[in-house]
N, CA, C and O of each residue as an XYZ file, in Angstrom:
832
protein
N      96.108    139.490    101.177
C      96.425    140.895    100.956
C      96.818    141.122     99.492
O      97.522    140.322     98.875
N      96.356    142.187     98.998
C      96.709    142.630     97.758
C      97.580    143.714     97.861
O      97.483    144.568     98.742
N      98.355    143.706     97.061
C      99.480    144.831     97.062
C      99.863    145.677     96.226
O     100.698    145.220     95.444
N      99.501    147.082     96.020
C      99.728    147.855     94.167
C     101.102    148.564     94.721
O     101.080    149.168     95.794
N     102.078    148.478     94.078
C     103.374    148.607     94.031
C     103.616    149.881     92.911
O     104.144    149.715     91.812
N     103.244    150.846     93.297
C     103.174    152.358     92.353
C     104.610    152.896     92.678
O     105.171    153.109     93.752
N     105.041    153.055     91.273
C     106.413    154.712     91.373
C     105.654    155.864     90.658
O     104.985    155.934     89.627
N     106.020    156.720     91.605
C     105.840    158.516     91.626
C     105.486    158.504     89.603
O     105.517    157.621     88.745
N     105.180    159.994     89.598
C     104.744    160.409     88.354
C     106.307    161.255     87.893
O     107.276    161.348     88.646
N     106.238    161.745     86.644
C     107.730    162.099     86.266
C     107.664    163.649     86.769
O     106.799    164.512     86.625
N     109.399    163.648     87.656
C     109.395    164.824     88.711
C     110.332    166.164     87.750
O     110.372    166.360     86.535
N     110.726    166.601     88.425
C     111.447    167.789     87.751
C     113.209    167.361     87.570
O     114.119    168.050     87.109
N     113.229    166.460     87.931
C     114.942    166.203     87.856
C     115.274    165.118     86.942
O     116.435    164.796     86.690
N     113.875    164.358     86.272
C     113.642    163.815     84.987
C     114.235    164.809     84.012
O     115.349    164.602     83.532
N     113.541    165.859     83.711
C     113.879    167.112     82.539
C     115.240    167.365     82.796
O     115.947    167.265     81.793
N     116.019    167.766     84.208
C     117.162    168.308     84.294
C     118.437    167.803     83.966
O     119.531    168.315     83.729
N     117.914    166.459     84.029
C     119.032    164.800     83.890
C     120.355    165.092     85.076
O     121.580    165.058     84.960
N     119.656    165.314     85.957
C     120.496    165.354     87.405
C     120.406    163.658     88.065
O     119.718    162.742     87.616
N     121.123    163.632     88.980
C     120.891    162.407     89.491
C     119.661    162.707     90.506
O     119.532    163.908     90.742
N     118.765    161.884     91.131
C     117.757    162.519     91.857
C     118.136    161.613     93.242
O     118.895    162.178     94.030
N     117.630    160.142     93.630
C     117.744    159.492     94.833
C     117.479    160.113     96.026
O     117.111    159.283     96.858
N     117.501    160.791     96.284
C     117.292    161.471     97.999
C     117.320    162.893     97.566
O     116.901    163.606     98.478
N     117.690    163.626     96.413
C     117.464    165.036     96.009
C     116.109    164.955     96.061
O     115.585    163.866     95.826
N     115.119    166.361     96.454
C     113.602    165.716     96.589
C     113.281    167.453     95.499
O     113.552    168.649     95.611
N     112.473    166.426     94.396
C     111.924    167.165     93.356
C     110.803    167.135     93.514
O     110.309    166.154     94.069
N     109.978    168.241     93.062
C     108.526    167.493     93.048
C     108.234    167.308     91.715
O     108.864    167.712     90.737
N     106.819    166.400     91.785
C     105.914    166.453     90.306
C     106.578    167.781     89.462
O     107.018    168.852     89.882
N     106.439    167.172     87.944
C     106.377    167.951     87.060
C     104.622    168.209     86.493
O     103.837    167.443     87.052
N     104.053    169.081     85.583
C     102.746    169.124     85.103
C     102.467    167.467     84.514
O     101.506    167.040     85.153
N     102.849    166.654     83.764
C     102.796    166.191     83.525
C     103.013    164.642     84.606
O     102.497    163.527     84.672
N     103.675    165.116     85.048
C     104.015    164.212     86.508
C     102.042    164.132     87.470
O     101.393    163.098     87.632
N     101.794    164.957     87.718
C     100.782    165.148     88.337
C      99.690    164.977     87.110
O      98.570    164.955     87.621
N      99.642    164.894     86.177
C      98.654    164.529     85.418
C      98.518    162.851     85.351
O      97.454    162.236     85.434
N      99.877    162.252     85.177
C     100.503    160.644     84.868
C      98.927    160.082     86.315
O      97.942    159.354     86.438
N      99.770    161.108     87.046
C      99.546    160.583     88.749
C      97.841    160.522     88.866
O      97.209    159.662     89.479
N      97.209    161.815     88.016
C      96.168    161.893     88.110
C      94.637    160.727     87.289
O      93.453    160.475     87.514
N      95.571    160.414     86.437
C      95.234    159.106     85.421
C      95.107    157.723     86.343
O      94.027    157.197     86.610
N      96.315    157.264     86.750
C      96.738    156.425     88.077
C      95.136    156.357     88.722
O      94.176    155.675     88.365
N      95.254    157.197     89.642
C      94.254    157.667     90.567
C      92.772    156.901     89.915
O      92.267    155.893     90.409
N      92.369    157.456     89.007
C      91.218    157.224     88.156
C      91.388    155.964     88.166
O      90.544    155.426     88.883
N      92.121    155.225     87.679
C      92.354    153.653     87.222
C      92.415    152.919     88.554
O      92.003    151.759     88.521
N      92.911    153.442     89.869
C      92.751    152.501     90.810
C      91.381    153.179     91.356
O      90.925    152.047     91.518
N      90.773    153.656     91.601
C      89.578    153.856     92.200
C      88.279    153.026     91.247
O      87.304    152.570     91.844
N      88.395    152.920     89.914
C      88.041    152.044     89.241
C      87.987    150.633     88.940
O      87.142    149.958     88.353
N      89.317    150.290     89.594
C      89.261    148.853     89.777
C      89.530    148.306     90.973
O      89.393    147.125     91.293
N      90.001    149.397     91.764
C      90.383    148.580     93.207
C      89.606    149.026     94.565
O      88.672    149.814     94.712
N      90.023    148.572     95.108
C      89.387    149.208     96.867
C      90.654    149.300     97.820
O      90.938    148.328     98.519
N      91.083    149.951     97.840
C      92.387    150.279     98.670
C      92.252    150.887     99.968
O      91.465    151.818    100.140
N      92.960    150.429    100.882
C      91.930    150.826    102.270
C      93.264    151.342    102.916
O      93.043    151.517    104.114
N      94.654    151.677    102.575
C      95.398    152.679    103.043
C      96.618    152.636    101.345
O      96.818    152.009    100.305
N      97.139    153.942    102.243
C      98.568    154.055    100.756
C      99.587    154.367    101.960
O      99.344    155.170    102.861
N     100.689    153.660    101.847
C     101.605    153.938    102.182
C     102.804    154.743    101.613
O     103.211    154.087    100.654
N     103.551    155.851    101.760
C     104.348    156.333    100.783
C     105.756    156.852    101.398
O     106.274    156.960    102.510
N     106.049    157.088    100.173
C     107.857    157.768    101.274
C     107.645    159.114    100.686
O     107.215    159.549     99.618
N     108.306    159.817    102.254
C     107.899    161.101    102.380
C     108.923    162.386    101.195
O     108.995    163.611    101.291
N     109.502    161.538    100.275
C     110.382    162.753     99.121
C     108.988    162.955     98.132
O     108.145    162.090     97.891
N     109.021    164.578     97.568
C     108.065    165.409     96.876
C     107.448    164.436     95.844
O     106.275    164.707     95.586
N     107.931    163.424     95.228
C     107.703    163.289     93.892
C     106.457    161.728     94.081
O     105.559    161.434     93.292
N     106.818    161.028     95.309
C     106.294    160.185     95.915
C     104.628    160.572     96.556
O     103.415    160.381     96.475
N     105.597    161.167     97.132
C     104.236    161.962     98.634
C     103.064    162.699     97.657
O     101.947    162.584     98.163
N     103.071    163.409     96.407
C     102.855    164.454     95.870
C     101.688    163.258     95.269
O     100.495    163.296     95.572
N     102.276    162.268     94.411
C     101.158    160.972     93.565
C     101.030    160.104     94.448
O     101.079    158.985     93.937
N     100.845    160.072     95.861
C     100.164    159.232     96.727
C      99.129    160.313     97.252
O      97.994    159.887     97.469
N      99.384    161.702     97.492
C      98.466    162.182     98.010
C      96.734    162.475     96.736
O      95.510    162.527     96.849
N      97.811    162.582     95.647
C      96.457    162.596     94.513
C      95.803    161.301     94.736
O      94.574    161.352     94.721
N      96.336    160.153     94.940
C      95.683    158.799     94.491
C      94.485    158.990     95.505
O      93.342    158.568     95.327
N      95.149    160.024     97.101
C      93.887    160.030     98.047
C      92.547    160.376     97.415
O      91.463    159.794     97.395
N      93.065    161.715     96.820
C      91.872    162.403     96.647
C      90.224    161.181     95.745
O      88.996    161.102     95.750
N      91.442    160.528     95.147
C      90.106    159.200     94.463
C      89.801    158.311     94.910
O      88.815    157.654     94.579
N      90.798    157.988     96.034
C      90.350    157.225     97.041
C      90.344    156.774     98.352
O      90.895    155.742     98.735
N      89.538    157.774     99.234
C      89.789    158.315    100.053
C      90.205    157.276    101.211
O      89.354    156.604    101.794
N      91.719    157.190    101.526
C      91.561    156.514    103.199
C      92.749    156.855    103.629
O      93.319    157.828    103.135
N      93.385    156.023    104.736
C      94.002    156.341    105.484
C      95.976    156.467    104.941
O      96.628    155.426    104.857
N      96.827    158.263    104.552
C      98.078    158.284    103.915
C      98.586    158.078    105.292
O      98.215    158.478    106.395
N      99.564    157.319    104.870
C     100.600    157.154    105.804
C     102.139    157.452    105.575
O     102.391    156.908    104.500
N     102.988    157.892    105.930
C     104.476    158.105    104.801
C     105.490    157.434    106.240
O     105.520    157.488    107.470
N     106.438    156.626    104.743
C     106.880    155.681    105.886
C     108.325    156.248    105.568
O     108.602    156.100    104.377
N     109.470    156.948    106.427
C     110.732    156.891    105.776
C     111.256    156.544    105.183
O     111.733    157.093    104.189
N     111.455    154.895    105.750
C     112.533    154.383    104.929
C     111.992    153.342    103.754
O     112.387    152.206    103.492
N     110.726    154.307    103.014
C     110.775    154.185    101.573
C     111.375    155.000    100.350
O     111.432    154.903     99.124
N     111.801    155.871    101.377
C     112.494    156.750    100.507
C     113.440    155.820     99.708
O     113.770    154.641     99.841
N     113.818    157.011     98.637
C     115.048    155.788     97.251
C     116.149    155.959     97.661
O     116.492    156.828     98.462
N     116.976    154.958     97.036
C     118.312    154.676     97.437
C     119.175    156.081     97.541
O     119.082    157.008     96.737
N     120.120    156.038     98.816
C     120.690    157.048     99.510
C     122.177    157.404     98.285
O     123.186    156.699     98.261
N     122.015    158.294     97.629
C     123.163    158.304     96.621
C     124.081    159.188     96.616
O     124.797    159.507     95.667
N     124.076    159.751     98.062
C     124.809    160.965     99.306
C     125.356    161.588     98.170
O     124.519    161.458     97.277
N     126.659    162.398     97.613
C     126.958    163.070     97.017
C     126.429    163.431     95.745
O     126.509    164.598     95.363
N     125.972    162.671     95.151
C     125.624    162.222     93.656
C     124.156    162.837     93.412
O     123.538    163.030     92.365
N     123.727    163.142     95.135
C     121.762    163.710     95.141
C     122.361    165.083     94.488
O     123.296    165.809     94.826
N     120.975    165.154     92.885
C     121.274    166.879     93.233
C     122.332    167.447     91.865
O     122.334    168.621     91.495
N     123.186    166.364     91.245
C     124.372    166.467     90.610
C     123.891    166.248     89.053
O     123.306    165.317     88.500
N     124.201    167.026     88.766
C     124.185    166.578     86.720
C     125.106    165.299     86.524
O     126.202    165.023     87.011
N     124.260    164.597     85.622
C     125.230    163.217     85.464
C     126.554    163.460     84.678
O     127.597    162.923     85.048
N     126.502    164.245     83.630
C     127.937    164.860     83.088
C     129.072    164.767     84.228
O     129.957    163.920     84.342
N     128.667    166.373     85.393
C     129.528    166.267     86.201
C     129.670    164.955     87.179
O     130.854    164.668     87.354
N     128.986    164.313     87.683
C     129.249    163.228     88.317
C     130.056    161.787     87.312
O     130.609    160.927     87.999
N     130.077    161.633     86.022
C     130.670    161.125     85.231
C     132.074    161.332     85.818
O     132.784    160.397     86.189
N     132.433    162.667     85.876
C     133.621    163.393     86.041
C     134.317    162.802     87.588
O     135.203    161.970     87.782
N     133.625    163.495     88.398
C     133.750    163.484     89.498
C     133.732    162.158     90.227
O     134.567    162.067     91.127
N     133.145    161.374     90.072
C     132.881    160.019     91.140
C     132.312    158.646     89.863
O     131.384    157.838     89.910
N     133.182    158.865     89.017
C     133.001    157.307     87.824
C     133.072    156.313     88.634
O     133.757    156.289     89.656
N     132.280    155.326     88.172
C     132.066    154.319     88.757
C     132.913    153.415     88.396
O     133.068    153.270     87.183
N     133.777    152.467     89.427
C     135.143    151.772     89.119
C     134.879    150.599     88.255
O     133.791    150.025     88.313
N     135.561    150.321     87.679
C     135.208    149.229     86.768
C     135.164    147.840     87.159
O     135.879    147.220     87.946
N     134.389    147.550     86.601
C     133.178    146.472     86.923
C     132.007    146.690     88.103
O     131.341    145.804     88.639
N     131.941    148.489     88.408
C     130.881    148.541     89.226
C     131.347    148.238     90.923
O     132.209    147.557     91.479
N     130.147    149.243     91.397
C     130.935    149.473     92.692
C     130.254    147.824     93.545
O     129.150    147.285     93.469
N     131.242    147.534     94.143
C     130.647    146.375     95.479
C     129.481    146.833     96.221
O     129.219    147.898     96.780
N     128.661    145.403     96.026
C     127.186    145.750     96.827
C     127.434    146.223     98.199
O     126.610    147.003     98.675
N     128.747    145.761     99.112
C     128.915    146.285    100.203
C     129.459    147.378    100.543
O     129.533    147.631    101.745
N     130.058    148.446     99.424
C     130.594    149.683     99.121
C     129.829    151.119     99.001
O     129.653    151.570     97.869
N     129.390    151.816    100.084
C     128.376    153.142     99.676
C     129.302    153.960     99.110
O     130.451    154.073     99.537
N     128.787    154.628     98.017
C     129.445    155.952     97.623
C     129.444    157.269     98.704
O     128.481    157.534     99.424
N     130.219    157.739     98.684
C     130.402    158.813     99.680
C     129.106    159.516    100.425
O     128.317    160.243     99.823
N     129.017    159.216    101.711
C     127.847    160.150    102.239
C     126.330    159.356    101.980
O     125.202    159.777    102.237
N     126.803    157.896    101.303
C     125.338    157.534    100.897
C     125.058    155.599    101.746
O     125.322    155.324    102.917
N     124.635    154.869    100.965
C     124.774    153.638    101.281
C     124.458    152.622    100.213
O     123.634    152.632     99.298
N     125.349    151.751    100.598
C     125.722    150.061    100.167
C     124.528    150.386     99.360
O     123.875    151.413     99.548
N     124.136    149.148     98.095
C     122.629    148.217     97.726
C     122.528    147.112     98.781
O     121.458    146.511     98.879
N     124.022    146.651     99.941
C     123.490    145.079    100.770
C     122.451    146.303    101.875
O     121.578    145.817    102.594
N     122.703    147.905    101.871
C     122.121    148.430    103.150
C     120.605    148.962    102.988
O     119.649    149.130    103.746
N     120.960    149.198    101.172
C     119.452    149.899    100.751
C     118.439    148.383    100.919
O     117.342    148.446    101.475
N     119.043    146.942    100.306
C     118.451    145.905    100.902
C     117.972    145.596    101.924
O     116.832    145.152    101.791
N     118.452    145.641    103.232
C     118.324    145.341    104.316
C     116.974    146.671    104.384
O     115.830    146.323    104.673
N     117.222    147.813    104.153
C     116.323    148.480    104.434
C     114.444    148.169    103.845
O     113.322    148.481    104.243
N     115.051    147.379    102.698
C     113.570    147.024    102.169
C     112.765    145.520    103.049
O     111.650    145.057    103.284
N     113.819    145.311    103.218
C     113.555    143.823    104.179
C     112.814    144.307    105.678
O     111.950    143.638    106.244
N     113.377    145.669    106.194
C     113.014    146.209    107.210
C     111.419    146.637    106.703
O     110.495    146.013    107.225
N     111.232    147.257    106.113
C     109.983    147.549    105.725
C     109.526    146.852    105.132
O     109.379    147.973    104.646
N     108.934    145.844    104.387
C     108.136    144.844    104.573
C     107.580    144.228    106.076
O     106.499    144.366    106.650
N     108.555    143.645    106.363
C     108.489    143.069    107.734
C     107.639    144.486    108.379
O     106.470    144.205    108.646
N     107.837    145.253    108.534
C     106.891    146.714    109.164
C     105.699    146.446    108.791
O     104.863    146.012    109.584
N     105.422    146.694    107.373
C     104.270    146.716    106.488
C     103.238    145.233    107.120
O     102.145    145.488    107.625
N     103.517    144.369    107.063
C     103.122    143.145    107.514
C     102.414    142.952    108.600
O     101.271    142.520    108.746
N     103.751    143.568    109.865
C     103.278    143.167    111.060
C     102.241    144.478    111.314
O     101.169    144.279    111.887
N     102.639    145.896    110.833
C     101.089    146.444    111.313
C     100.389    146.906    110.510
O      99.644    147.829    110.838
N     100.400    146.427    109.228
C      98.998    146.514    108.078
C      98.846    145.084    107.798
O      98.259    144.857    106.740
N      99.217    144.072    108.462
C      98.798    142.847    107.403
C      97.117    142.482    107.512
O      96.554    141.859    106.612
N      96.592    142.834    108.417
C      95.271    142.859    108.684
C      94.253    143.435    107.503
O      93.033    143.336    107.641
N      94.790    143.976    106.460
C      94.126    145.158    105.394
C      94.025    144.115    104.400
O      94.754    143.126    104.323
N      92.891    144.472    103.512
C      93.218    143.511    102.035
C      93.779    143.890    100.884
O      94.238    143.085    100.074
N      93.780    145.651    100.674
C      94.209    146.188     99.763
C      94.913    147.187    100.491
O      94.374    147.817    101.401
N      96.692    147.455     99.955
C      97.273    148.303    100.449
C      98.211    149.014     98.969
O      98.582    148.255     98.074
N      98.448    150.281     98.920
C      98.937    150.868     97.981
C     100.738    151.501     98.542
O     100.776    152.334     99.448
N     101.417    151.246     98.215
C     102.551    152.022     98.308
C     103.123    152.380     96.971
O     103.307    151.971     95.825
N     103.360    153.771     98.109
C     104.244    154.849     96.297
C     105.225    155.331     96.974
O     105.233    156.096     97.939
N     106.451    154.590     96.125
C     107.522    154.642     96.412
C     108.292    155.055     94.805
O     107.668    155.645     93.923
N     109.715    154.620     94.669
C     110.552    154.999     93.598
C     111.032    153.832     93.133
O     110.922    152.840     93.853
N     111.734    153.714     91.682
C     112.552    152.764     91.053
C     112.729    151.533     91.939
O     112.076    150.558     92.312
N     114.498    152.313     92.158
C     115.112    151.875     93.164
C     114.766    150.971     94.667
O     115.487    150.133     95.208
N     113.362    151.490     95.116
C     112.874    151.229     96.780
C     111.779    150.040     95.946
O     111.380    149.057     96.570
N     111.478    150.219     94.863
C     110.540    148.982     94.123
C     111.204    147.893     93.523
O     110.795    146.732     93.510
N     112.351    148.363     92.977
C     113.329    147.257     92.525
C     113.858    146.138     93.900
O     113.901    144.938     93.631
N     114.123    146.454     94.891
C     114.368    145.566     95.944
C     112.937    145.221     96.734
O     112.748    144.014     96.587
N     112.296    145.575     97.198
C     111.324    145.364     97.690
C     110.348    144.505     96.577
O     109.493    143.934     97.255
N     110.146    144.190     95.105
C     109.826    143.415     94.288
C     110.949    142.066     94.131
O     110.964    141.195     93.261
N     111.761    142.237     95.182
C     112.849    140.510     95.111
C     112.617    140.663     96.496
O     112.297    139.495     96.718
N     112.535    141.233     97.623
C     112.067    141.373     98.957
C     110.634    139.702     98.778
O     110.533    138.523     99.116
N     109.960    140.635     98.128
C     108.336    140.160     98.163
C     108.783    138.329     97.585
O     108.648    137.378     98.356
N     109.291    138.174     96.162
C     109.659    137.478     95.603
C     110.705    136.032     96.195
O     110.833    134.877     95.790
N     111.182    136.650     97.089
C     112.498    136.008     97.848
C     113.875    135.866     97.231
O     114.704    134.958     97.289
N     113.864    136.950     96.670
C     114.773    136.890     95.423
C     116.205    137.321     96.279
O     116.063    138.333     96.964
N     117.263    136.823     96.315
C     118.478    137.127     97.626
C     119.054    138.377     96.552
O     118.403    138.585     95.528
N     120.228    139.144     96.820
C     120.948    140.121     95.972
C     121.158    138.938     95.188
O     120.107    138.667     94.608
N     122.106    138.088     94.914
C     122.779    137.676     93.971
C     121.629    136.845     92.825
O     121.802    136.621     91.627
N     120.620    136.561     93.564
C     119.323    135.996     92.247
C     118.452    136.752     91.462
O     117.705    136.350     90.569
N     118.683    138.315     92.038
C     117.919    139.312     91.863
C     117.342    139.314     90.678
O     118.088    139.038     89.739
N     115.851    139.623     90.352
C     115.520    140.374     89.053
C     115.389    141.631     88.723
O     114.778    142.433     89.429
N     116.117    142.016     87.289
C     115.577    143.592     87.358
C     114.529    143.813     86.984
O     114.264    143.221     85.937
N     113.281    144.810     87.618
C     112.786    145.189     87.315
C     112.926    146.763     86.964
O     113.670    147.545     87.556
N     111.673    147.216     85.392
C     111.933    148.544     84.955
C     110.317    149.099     85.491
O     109.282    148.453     85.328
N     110.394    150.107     85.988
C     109.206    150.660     86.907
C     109.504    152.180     85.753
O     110.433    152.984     85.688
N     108.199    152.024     84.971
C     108.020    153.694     84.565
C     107.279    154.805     85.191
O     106.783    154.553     86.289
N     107.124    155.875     84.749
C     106.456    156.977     85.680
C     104.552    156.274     85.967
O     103.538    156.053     85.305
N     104.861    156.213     86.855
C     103.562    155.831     87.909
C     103.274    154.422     87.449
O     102.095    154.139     87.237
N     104.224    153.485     87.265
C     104.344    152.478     86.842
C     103.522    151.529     88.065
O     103.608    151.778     89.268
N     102.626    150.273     87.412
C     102.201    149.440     88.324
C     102.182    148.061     88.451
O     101.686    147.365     87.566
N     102.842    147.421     89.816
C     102.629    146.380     90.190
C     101.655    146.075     90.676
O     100.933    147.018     91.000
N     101.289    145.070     90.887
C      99.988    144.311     91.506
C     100.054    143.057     91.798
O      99.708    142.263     90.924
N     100.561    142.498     93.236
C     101.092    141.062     93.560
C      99.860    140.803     95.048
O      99.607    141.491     96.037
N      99.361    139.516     94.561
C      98.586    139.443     95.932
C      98.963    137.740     96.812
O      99.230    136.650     96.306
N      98.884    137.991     97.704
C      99.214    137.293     98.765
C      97.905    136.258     99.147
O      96.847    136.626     99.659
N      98.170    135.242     98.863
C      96.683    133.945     99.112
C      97.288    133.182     99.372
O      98.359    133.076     98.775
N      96.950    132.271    100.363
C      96.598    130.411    101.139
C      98.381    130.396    100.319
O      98.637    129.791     99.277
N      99.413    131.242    101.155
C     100.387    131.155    101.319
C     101.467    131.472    100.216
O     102.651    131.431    100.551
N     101.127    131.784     98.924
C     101.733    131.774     97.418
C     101.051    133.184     97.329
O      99.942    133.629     97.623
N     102.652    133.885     96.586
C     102.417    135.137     95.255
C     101.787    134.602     94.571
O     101.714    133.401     94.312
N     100.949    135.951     93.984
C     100.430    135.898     92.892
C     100.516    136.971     92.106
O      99.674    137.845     92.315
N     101.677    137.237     90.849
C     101.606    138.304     90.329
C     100.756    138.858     89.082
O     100.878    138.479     87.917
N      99.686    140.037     89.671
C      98.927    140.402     88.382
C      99.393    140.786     87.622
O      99.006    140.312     86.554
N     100.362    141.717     87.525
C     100.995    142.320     86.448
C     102.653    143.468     87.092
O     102.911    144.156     88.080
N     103.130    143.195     86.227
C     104.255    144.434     86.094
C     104.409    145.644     85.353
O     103.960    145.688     84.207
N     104.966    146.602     85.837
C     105.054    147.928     85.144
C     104.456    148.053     84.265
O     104.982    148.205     83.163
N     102.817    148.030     84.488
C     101.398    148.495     83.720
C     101.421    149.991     83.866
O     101.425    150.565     84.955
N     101.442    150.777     82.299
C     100.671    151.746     82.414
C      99.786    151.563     81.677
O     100.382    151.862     80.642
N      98.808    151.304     81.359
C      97.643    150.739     81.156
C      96.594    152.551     81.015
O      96.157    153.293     80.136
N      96.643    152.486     82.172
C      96.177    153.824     82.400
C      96.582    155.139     82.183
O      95.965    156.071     82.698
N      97.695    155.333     81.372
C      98.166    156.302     80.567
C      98.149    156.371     78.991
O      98.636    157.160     78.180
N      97.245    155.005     78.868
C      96.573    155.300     77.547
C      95.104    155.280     77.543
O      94.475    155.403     78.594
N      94.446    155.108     76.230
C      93.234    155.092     76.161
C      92.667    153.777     76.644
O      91.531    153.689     77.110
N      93.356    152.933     76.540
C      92.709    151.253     77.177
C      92.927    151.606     78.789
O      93.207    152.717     79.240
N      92.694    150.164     79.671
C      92.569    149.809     80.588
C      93.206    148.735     81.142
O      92.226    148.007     80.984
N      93.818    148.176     81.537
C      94.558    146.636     82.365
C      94.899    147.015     83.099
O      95.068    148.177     83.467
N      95.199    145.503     83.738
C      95.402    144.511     85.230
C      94.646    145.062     86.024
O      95.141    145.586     87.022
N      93.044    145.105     85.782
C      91.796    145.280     86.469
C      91.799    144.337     87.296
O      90.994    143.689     86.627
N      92.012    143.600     88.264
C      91.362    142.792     89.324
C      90.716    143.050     90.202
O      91.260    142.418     91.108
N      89.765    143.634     90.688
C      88.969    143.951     92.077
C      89.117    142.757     93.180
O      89.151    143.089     94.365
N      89.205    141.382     92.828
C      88.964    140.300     93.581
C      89.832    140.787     95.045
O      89.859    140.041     96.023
C-alpha cells in the first residue's frame, strides 16, 4: 500500500491568526488554488483509488478538489479531524495568551485544556484510525488522506512506531505531502512535506 499523507490548503483562520483545531474554516482563494495545484500533481503521478478525509471545511474542501482529478471513491472519516483544542477553537491567539497561558514547561500529555483533549487522547485517536484504515482499506494500493498538522503529526509516528516520548516533529505546510509506502513488511518513505507542486518544478513522482 502506498500512502499520500496531504494537509488541507491555507483556510481563513490562517489570515485571522485565531487558533483553528476543531473551529471549521474553509479554504481561502488561495487555499483552493494550493489545493488545486495538489490535485494536478497527484493525478499526474499517482493512481489513487480512494481519499480519505476529515469532515472540517478546510480538509473536506482539498480532498473534494483532489476528486475532481481523480476521480474515486471520498470517504470522510471523523476522527481525522485535528486536535480537539475545546475553548481555544475560534479564539485570537493574543486573547488566548491572556486567558488560558500555557503553564510552564507546557501542559502534560495527559492534561486536556478545557472542553478539549490530552495529546496521550489525540494519540490514541490516531492509533484508532490507522488500525480502521488498515483493516477496511488495506486491500487498496493507493490511498490519499487529507487531514491537518496536528492529525499528520501523530499519525506520521503512528505509521513510524514512534511512542509519544520518541516522537518526531514533523512540519506539514499548506497542502503539504507525504508519501510512505508499505512493502514485504518495511516503510518506505518517499518524501516529506513536498510542495513540489506549488512551484514550477515537480517531485516525489513515484507511480510504482
Amino acid at each position: 500500500m502506498k500512502l499520500l499523507l496531504i494537509r488541507h490548503g491555507q483556510s481563513q483562520a490562517d489570515l485571522l491568526e485565531v487558533h483553528e483545531g476543531r473551529a471549521d474554516f474553509p479554504l481561502t482563494e488561495l487555499g483552493i488554488e494550493q489545493a488545486t495545484k495538489l490535485a494536478n500533481h497527484i493525478a499526474a503521478h499517482y493512481k489513487i483509488e480512494a481519499i480519505i478525509t476529515s469532515p472540517l471545511q478546510r480538509a473536506y474542501q482539498t480532498a473534494d478538489i483532489i476528486r475532481e482529478y481523480c476521480p474515486c471513491e471520498l470517504i470522510t472519516v471523523e476522527h481525522l479531524m485535528e486536535y480537539n483544542n475545546g475553548v481555544l477553537a475560534g479564539m485570537s491567539r493574543k486573547e488566548a495568551l491572556i486567558k488560558y497561558p500555557l503553564p510552564e514547561g507546557g501542559r502534560p500529555m495527559h492534561i486536556a485544556i478545557e472542553g478539549g483533549e490530552s495529546q496521550l487522547q489525540f494519540r490514541y485517536r490516531m492509533e484508532y484510525v490507522w488500525q480502521s484504515i488498515l483493516h477496511n482499506y488495506g486491500h487498496l494500493q493507493q490511498i490519499a488522506i487529507v487531514a491537518h498538522g496536528g492529525t499528520l503529526q501523530h499519525l506520521l509516528n503512528v505509521l513510524l512506531g514512534k511512542t509519544l516520548e520518541q516522537q518526531c516533529f514533523f512540519d506539514t505546510g499548506d497542502t503539504g505531502l507525504h508519501v510512505i509506502e508499505l512493502r514485504d513488511g518495511k516503510k518506505y518513505v518517499s518524501c516529506l512535506n513536498s510542495q513540489a507542486h506549488l512551484t514550477s518544478f515537480s517531485g516525489c513522482s513515484n507511480t510504482r
